[in-house]
N, C-alpha and C positions, 0 to 999 in steps of 0.2 A: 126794482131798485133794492140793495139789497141794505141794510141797517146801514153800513160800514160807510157805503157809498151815500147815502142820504146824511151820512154826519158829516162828512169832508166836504160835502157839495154846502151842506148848512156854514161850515165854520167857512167857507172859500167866500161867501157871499156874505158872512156876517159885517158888521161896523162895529160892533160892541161885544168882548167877551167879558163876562161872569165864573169866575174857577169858583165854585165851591169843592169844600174837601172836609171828611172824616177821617178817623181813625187809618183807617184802610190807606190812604194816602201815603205814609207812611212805613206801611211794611215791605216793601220794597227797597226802603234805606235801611232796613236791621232792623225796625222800631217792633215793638211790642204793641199789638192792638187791645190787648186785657179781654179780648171776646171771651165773657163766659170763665169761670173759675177755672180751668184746666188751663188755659192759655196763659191767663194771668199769676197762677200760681207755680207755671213752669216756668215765666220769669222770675220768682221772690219764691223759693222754696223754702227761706224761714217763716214768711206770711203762712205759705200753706201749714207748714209742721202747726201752727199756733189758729188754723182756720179762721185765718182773717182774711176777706174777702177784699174785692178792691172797694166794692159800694163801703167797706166798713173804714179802710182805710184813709179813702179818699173823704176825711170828714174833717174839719176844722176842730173839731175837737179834742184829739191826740196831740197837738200841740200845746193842750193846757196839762193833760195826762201823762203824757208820753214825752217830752220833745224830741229826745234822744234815736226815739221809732219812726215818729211822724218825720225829721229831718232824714232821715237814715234812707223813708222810701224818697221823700221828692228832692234827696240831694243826689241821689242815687239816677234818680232821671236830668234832672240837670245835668249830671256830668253825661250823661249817655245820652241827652240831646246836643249837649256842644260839640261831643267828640265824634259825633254821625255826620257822614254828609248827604247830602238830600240826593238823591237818584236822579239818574239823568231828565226823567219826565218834567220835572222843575220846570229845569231850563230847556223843552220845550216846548212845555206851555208860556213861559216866559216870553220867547223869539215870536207865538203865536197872538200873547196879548200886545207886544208894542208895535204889530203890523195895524190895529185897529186903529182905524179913523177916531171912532168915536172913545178910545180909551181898552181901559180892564179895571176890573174889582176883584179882589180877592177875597170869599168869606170861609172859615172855616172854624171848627170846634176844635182842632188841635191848640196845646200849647207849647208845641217844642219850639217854635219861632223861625223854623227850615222854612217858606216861604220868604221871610227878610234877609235869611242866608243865601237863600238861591238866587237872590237879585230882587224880587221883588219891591214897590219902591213902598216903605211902612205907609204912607200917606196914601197907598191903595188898597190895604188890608184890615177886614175885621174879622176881629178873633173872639169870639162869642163868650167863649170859656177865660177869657185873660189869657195872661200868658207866665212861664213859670221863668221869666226872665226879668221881674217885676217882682218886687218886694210890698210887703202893706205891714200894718201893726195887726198881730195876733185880736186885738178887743177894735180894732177900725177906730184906732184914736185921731188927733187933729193930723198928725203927720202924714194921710196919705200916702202918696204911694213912691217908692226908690229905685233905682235898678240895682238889677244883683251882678251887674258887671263885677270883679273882683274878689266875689264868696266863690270860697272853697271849700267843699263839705269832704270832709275824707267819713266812708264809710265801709264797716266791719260786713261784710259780704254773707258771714256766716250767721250773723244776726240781724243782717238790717239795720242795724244802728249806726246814727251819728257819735264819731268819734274824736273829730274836730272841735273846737267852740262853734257854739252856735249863734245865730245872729240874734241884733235885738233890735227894739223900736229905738230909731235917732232921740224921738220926743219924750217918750216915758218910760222906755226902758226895759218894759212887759217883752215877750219872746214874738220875734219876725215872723213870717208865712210868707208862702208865694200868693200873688194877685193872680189864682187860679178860683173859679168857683167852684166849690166844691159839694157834697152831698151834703143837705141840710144847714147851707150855708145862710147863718142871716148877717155874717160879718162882712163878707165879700165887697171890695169898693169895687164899685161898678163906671166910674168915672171915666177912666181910661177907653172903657167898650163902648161907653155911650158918645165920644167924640167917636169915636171911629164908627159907631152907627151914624152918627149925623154926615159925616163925610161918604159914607155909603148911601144913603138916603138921598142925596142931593145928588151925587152921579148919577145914580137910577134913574130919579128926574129927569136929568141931561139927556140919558138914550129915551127917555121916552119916543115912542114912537120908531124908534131906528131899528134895524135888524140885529138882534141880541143871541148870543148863542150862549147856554148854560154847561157847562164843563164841571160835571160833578164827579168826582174821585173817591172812592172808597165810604161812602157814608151810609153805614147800616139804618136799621127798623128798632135799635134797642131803644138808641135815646134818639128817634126822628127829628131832630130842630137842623140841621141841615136838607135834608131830606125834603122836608116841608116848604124850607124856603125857597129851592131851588123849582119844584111845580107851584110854588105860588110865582113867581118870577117868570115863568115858563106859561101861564096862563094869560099872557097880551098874546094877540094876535100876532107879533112878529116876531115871538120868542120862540127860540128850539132848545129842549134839552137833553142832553147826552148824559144820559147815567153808565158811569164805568161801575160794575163792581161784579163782582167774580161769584155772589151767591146772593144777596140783596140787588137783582139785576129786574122787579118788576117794574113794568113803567106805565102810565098813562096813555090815552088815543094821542096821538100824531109825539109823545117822546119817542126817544131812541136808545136801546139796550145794547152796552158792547158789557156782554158778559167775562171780562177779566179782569184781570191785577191792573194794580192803576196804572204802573209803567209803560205794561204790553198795552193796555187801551191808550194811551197817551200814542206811544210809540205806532199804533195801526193809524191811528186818526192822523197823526203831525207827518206820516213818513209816505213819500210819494212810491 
C-alpha cells in the first residue's frame, strides 16, 4: 500500500479530523514563510538593506523604539493577510472536516486568520501564536485585548514604515501592538489562546478513543510546537498522521509522508 493510499483509506475511515498547520500552509496563497533570512529579506528589502532579521523584528520592543518601523512591518502584513485569499485546499479540508461524525479542530501557529476566512468555524480553532487581527496595549495594561477590525495602516514600501496614524491603548493611551507573540515576549496576553486551548482540550477529550486523523500542512523543524503536537496527538492507538510538507516531510513508525506543497498534498489526499 503505497503512502497516498494508506492516507485516504485513514481519512475514509476517520470520525474525527485534526488540521494542524505552519507557515508552509500558507505559501500556496502568495504568503511569505520568512524561512531563513534570504526568504524573509526578499519580502522586506528595507529590513535587509538595514540587516534586521525577522527573529530581530518580530520583537515587542521596536514599538517602544520604533513605532513607526515596528507598525510599518506588521501593518504591512495585515493588509497582505486581508487582501489574500486562502487557496483552494482550505475549503477542502473544510468539506473534509464537516463530513466527520465526531467533529474537527483546527490548530495552527499561523496568524493571518485565513482559516476563519476560509469558513472555518472560530469556535473550532486555536491559534498558538494569536492572531494579528487582535489588538492588546503595548505595556499589557488593564484594557486587554480589541479587534483591529477598522485600522488602516498605510505603509511606505521603500522604508517599511508606518505612515498613517498609529493606533493606541483605548485605557492608557501608550502605543497598540498586535496580540501576536512574539520573540522575547513577556507582554503578550495570552488570554484569548488559552480559551481556545480549553476548547481544544475538551474536544480532544470528546474523540478520545474514536478514529482521529491528523492533517498537518506545512509545519517546519525551525520552531517545532506544531510539529510536536501533531505526533503527540498521533500517539493514541487510533490516531493516524499525515504530514504534508515538501522538505520537513520526516515522520515516525506507522505516520505518513506526502512530500509536497500543502495545496498539491491537500488536493492528492481529498481528490478521488
Amino acid at each position: 500500500m503505497t503512502s497516498l493510499t494508506h492516507a485516504r483509506k485513514a481519512l475514509e475511515e476517520a470520525e474525527a479530523l485534526l488540521i494542524t498547520a505552519g507557515a508552509g500552509m500558507g505559501v500556496d496563497s502568495g504568503l511569505p514563510d520568512f524561512r531563513g533570512n534570504e526568504g524573509f529579506w526578499k519580502a522586506y528589502p528595507p529590513l535587509a538593506a538595514r540587516g534586521i532579521a525577522f527573529h530581530d523584528i518580530a520583537n515587542p520592543g521596536w514599538f517602544e523604539e520604533d513605532p513607526a518601523l515596528a507598525w510599518g512591518f506588521y501593518g504591512h502584513r495585515l493588509n497582505l493577510y486581508r487582501r489574500t485569499l486562502p487557496h483552494e485546499g482550505f475549503g477542502m479540508l473544510l468539506e473534509a472536516a464537516l463530513r466527520m461524525k465526531a467533529g474537527y479542530f483546527v490548530v495552527t501557529s499561523n496568524v493571518d486568520g485565513h482559516f476563519q476566512k476560509a469558513g472555518f468555524s472560530p469556535d473550532n480553532i486555536l491559534e498558538i501564536h494569536g492572531s494579528i487581527h487582535h489588538l492588546q496595549c503595548r505595556t499589557a495594561c488593564k484594557a486587554g485585548l480589541w479587534s483591529a477590525d477598522g485600522l488602516e495602516i498605510e505603509v511606505d514600501l521603500e522604508s517599511c514604515e508606518a505612515t498613517s496614524k498609529l493606533p493606541s491603548c483605548p485605557a492608557c493611551g501608550e502605543m497598540a501592538r498586535p496580540n501576536i507573540m512574539m520573540f522575547g515576549d513577556y507582554w503578550w496576553l495570552g488570554k484569548r489562546e488559552k480559551e481556545q486551548r480549553a476548547a481544544y482540550d475538551r474536544w480532544l477529550e470528546s474523540v478520545r478513543g474514536k478514529r482521529l486523523v491528523v492533517v498537518e500542512c506545512g509545519a517546519g523543524t525551525a520552531i517545532p510546537s506544531i510539529r510536536m503536537l501533531s505526533s503527540r496527538v498521533a500517539e493514541a492507538p487510533e490516531a493516524t498522521l499525515i504530514r504534508i510538507n515538501p522538505r520537513d516531510c520526516d515522520v515516525g513508525p506507522g505516520e505518513i509522508s506526502l512530500p509536497v506543497g500543502a495545496q498539491e498534498g491537500i488536493r492528492q489526499l481529498l481528490t478521488p
